[in-house]
C-alpha positions as a Markdown table, in Angstrom:
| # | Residue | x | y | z |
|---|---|---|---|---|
| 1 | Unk | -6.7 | 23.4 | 73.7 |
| 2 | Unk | -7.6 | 26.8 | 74.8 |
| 3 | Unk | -9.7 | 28.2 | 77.6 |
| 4 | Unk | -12.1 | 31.2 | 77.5 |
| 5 | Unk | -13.3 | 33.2 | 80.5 |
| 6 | Unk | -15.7 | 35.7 | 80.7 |
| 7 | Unk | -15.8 | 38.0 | 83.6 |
| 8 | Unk | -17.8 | 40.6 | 85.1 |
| 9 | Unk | -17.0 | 43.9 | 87.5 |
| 10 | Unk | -18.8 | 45.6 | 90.3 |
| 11 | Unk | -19.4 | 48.9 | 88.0 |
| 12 | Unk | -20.6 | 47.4 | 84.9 |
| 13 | Unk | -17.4 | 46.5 | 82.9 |
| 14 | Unk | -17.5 | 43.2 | 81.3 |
| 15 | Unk | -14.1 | 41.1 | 80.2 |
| 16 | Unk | -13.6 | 38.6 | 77.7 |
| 17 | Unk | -10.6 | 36.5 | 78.1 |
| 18 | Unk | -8.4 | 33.3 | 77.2 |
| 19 | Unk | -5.5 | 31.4 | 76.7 |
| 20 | Unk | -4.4 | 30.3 | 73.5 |
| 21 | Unk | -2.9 | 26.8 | 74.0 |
| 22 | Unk | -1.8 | 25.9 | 70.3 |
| 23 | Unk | 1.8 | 25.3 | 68.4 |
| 24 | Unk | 3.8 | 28.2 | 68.5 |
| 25 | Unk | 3.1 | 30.9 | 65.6 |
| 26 | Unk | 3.4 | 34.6 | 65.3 |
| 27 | Unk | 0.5 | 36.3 | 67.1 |
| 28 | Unk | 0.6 | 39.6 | 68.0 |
| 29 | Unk | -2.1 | 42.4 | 68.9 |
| 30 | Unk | -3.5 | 44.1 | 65.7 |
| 31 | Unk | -5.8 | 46.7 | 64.3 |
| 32 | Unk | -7.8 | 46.5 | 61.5 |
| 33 | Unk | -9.8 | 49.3 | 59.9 |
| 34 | Unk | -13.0 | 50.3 | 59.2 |
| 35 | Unk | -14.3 | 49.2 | 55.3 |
| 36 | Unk | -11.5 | 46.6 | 55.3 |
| 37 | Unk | -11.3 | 45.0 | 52.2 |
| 38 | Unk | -10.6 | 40.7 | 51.6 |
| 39 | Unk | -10.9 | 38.2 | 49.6 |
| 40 | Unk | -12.2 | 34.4 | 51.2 |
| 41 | Unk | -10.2 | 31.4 | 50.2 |
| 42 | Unk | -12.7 | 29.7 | 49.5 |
| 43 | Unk | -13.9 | 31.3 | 46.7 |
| 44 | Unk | -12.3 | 34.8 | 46.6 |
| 45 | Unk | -15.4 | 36.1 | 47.0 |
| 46 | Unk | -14.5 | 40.0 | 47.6 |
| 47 | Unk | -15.9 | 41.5 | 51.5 |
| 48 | Unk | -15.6 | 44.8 | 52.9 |
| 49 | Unk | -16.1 | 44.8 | 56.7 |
| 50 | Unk | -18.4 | 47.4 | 58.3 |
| 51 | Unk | -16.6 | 48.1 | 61.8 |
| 52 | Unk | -13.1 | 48.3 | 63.0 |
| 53 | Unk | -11.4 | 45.7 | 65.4 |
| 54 | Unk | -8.8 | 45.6 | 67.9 |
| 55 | Unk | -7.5 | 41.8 | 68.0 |
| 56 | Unk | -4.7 | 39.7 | 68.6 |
| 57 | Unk | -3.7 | 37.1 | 65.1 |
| 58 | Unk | -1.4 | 37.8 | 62.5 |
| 59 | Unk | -1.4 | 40.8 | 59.5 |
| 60 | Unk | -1.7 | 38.4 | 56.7 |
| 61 | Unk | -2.7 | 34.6 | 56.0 |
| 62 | Unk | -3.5 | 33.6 | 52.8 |
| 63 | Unk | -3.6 | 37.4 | 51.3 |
| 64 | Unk | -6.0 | 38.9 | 54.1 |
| 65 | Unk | -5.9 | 39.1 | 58.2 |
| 66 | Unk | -6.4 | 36.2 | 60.1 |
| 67 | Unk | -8.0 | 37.1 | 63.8 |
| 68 | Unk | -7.8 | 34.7 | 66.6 |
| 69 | Unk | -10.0 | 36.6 | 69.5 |
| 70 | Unk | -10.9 | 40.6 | 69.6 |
| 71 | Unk | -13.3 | 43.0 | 70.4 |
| 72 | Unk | -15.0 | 45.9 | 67.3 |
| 73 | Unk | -15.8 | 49.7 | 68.1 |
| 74 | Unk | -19.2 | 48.1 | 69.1 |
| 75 | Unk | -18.1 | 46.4 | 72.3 |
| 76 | Unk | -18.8 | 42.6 | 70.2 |
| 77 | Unk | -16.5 | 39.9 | 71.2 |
| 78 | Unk | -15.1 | 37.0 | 69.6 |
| 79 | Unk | -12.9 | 34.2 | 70.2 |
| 80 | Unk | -12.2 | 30.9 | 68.1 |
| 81 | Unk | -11.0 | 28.0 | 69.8 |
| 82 | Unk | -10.1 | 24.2 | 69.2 |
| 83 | Unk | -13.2 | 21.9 | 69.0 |
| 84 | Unk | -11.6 | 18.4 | 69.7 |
| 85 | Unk | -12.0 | 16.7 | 66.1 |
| 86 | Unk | -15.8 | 17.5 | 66.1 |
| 87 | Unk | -16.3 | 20.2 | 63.2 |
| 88 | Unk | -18.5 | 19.2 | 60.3 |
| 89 | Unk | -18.4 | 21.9 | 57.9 |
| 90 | Unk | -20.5 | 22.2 | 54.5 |
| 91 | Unk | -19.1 | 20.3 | 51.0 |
| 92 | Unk | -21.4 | 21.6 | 49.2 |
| 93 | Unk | -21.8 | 25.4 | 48.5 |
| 94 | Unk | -25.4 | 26.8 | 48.2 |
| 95 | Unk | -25.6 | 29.8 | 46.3 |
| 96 | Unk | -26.6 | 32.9 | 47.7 |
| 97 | Unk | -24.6 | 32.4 | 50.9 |
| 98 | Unk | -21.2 | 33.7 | 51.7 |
| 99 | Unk | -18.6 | 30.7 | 51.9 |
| 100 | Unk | -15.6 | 30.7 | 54.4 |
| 101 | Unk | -12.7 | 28.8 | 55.9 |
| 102 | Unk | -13.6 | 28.7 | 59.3 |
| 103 | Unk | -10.1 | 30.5 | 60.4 |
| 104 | Unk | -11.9 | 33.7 | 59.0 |
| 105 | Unk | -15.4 | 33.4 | 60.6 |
| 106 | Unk | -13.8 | 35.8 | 63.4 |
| 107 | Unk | -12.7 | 38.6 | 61.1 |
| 108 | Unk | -16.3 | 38.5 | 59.2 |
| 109 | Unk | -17.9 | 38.5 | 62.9 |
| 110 | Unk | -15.9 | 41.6 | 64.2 |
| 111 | Unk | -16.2 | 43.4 | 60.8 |
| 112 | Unk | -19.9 | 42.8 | 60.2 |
| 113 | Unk | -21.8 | 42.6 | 63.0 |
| 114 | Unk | -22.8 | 45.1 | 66.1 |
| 115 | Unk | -24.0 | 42.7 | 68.6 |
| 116 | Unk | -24.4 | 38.9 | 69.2 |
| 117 | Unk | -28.5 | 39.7 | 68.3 |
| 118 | Unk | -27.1 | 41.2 | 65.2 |
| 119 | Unk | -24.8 | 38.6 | 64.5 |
| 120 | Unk | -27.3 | 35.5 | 65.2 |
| 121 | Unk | -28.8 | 37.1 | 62.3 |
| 122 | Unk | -26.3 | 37.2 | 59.9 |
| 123 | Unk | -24.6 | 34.0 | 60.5 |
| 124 | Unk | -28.0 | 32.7 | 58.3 |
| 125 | Unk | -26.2 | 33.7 | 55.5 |
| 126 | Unk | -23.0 | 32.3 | 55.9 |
| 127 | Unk | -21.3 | 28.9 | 55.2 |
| 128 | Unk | -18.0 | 27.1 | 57.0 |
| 129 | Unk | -16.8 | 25.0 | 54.1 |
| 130 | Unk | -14.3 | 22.3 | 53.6 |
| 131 | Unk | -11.6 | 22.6 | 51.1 |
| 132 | Unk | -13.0 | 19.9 | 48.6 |
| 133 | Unk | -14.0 | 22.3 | 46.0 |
| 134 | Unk | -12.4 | 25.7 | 47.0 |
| 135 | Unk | -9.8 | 28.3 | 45.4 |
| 136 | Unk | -6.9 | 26.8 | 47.9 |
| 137 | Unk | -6.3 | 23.9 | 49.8 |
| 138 | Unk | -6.5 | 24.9 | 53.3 |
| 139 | Unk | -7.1 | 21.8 | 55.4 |
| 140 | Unk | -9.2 | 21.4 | 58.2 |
| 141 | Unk | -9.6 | 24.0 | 60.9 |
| 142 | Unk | -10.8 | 22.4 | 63.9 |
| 143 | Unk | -12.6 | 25.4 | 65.4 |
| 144 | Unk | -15.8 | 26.8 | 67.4 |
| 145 | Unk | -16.5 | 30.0 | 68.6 |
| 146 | Unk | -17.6 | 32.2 | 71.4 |
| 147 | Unk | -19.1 | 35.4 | 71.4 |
| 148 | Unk | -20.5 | 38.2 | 74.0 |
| 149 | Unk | -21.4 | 42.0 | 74.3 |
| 150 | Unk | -21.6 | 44.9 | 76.6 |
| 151 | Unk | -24.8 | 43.1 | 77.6 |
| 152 | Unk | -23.4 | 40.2 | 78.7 |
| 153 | Unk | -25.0 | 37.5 | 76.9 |
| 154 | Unk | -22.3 | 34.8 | 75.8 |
| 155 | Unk | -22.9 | 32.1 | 72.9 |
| 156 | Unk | -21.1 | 29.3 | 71.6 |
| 157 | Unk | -21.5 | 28.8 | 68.4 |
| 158 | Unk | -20.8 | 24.5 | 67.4 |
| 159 | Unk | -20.6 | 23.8 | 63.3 |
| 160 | Unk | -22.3 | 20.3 | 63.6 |
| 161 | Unk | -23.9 | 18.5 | 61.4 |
| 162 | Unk | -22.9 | 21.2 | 58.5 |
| 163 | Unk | -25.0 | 24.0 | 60.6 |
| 164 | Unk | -23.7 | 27.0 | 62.5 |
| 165 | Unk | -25.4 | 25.9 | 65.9 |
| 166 | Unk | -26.2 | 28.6 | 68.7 |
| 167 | Unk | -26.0 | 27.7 | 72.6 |
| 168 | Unk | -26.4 | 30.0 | 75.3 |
| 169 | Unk | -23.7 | 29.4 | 77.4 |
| 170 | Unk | -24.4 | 30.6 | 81.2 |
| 171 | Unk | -21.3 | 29.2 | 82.8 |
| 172 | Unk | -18.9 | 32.0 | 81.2 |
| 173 | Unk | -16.6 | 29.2 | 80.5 |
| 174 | Unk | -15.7 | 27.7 | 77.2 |
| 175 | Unk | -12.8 | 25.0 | 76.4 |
| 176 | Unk | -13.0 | 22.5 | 73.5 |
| 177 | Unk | -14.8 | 20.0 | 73.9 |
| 178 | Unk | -17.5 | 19.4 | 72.1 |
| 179 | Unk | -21.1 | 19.9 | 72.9 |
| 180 | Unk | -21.3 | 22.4 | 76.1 |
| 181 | Unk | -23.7 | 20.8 | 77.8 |
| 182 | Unk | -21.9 | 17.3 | 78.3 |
| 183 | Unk | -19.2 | 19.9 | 80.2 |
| 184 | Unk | -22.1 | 21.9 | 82.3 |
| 185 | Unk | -23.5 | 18.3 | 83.0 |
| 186 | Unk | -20.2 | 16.8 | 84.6 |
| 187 | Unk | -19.9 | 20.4 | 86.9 |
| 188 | Unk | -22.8 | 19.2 | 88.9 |
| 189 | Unk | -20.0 | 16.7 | 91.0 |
| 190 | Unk | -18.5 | 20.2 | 92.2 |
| 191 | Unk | -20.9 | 23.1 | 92.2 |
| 192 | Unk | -24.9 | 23.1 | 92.9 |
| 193 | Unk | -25.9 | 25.0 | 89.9 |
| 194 | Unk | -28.3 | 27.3 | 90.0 |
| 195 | Unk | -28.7 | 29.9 | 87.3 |
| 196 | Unk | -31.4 | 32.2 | 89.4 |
| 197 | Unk | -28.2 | 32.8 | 91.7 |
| 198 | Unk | -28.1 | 36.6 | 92.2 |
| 199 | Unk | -24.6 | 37.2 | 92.5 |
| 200 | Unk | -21.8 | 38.9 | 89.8 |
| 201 | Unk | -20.4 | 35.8 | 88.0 |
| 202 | Unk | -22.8 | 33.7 | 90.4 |
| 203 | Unk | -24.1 | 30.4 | 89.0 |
| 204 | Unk | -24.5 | 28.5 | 92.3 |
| 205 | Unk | -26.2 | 28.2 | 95.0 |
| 206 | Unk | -22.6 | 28.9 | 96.7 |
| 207 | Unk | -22.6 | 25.5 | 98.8 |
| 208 | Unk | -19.3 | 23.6 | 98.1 |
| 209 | Unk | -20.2 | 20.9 | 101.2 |
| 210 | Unk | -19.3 | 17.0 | 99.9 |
| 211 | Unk | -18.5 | 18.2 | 96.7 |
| 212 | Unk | -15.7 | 17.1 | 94.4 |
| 213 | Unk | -12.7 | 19.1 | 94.2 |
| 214 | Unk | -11.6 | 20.4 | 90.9 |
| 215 | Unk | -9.7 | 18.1 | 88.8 |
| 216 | Unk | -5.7 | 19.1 | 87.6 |
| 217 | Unk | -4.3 | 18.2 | 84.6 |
| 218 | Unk | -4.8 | 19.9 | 81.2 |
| 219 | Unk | -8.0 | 18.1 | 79.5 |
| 220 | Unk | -10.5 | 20.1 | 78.0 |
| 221 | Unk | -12.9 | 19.2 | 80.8 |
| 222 | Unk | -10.3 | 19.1 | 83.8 |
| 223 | Unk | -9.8 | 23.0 | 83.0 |
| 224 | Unk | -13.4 | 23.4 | 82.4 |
| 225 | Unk | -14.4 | 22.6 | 85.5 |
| 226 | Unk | -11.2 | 24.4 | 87.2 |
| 227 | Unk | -12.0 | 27.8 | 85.5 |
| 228 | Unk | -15.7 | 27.1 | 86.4 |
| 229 | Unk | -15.5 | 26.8 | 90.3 |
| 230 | Unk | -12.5 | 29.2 | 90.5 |
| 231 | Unk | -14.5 | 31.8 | 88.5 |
| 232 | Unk | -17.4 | 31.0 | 91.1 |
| 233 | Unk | -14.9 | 31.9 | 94.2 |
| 234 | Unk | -13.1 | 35.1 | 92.8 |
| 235 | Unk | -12.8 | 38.0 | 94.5 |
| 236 | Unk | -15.6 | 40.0 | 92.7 |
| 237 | Unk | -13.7 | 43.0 | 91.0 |
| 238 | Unk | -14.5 | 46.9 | 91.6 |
| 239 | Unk | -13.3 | 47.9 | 88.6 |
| 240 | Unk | -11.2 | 47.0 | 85.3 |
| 241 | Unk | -8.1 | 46.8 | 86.7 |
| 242 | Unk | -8.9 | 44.7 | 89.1 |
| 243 | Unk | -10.9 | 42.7 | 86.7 |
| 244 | Unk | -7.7 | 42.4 | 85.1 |
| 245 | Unk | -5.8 | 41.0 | 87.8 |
| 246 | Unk | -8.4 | 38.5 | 89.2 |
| 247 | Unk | -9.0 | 37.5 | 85.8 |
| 248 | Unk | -5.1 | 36.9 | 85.1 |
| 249 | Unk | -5.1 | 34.6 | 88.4 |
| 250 | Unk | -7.7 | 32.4 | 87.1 |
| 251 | Unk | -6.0 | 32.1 | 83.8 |
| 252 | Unk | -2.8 | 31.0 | 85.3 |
| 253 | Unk | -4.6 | 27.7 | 86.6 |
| 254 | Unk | -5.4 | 26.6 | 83.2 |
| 255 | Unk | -1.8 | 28.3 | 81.3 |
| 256 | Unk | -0.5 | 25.3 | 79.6 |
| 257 | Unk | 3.7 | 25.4 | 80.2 |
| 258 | Unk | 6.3 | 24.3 | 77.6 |
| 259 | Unk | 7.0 | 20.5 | 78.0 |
| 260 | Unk | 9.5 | 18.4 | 75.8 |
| 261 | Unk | 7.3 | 15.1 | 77.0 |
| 262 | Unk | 4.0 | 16.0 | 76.9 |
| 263 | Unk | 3.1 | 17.8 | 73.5 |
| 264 | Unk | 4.3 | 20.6 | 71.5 |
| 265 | Unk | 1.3 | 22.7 | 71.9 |
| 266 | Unk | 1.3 | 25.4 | 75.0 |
| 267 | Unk | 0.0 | 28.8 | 75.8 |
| 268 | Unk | 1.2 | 30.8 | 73.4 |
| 269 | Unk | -0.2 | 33.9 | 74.9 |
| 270 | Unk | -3.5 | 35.3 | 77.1 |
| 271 | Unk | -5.7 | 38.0 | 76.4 |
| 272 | Unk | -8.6 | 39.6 | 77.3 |
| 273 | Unk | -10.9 | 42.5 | 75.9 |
| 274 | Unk | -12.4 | 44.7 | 78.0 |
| 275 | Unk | -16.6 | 45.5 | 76.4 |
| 276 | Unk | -16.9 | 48.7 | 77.9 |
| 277 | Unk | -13.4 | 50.2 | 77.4 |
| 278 | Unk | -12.8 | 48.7 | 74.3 |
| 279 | Unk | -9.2 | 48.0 | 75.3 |
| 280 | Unk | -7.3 | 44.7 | 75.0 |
| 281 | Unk | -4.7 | 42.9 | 77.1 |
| 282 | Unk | -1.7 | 40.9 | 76.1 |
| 283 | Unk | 0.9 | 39.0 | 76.7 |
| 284 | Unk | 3.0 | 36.9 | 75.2 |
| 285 | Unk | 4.5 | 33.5 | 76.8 |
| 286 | Unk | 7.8 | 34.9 | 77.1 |
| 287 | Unk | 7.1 | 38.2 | 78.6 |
| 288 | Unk | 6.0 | 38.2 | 82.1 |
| 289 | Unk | 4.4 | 42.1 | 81.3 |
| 290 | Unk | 0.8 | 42.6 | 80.6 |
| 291 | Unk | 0.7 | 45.2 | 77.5 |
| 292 | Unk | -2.8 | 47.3 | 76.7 |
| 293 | Unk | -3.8 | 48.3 | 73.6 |
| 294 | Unk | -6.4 | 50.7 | 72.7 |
| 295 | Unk | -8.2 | 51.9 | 69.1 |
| 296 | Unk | -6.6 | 54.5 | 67.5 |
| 297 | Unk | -8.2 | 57.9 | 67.9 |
């Protein structure tokens, strides 16, 4: 599950948020210093991150920090979501190359790199793995990953094929399914897309006539396409707050509630990172208050 939204404001500012539809665990807004020192399970190959980051995961998984989605001091972005039973990660280590469980590919992002350029180039160098040959068993991580920057370029990043694949994604809209442009395809039944479209958080020509409208239900594609044409229609915000608030609206279409039928998975909480502030939002499902949390001075 999951759903990712990025969203832009009249003076510049630029947020980054999403639900986290998943079985309940223990996620709470956390800090994490500069020259932060771990050890990878797959290996226990030793890594000191470069930059501090202001998240939302838990203090410690498997000896080390586990971060779900967060923004670094830089204004660099990151969130992992669900990727529908496609991940194909590498078996076989190559040597030279820094080897991860893909649950920590979001803490080596924020620590390492300064910008989605800077991190296109680093990702060379690293390796998702299975578990077949690592330190400790830790199954299968069915995860890709979004990333974005004060300049407001957001990529996907797909492990398929046992590569780290790069798409620019254009729509500002990530779920899990996989393969991003099977999901831009199918919006074409409900927005006339048109990516020259010169509007803040614009990508269509802004004619709805004889088009579908938006799918309910919880799919991967049916809150694609909801977030999509909702995101198209929002009020365009002045400011961060308002950003906020718009942004929070939009995320309450695709908030996944507690059901005893359906599945155990919900929407554990929704967040959002502000790039230019540096400031992250949170809350939890059981708290109807919207907390902020800043880096330390």
């Amino acid at each position: 599950m999951c759903t990712s939204i990025q969203m832009n404001a009249q003076d510049g500012g630029i947020l980054f948020a999403r639900t986290m539809d998943w079985h309940s665990f223990p996620a709470r807004p956390i800090t994490i210093p500069k020259a932060y020192q771990w050890q990878s399970v797959y290996s226990g190959q030793h890594i000191q991150n470069t930059y501090a980051i202001l998240g939302v995961g838990r203090d410690s998984v498997h000896g080390h920090a586990d971060i779900s989605d967060g923004v670094n001091e830089h204004g660099l972005a990151a969130q992992k979501l669900t990727f529908s039973n496609a991940s194909q990660y590498v078996s076989q280590p190559q040597t030279g190359q820094t080897h991860l469980a893909a649950f920590e590919f979001v803490l080596w992002l924020l620590g390492n790199c300064r910008s989605v350029a800077d991190a296109l180039e680093k990702i060379q160098t690293v390796q998702l793995m299975t578990d077949e040959f690592s330190n400790l068993k830790f199954g299968r991580n069915d995860l890709h990953f979004s990333l974005t920057d004060p300049t407001g370029r957001l990529i996907s990043i797909e492990p398929l094929g046992e590569t780290l694949v790069v798409k620019e994604n254009l729509i500002g809209v990530v779920t899990n399914a996989p393969k991003i442009e099977n999901e831009i395809e199918k919006l074409k039944s409900y927005l006339d897309l048109d990516f020259s479209a010169s509007g803040i958080n614009q990508i269509s020509t802004g004619n709805f006539s004889g088009k579908s409208v938006f799918p309910g239900g919880f799919t991967p594609t049916n809150r694609f396409i909801r977030a999509t044409v909702l995101k198209e229609r929002a009020v365009v915000a002045k400011n961060e707050r308002q950003n906020v608030i718009e942004t929070w609206h939009i995320l309450n279409s695709v908030t996944v509630p507690k059901s005893e039928g359906r599945s155990d998975t919900y929407t554990i909480y929704r967040s959002a990172v502000d790039l230019k502030s540096r400031t992250l939002y949170f809350q939890a499902y059981d708290d109807l208050a919207i907390s902020q949390y800043s880096f330390p001075e």
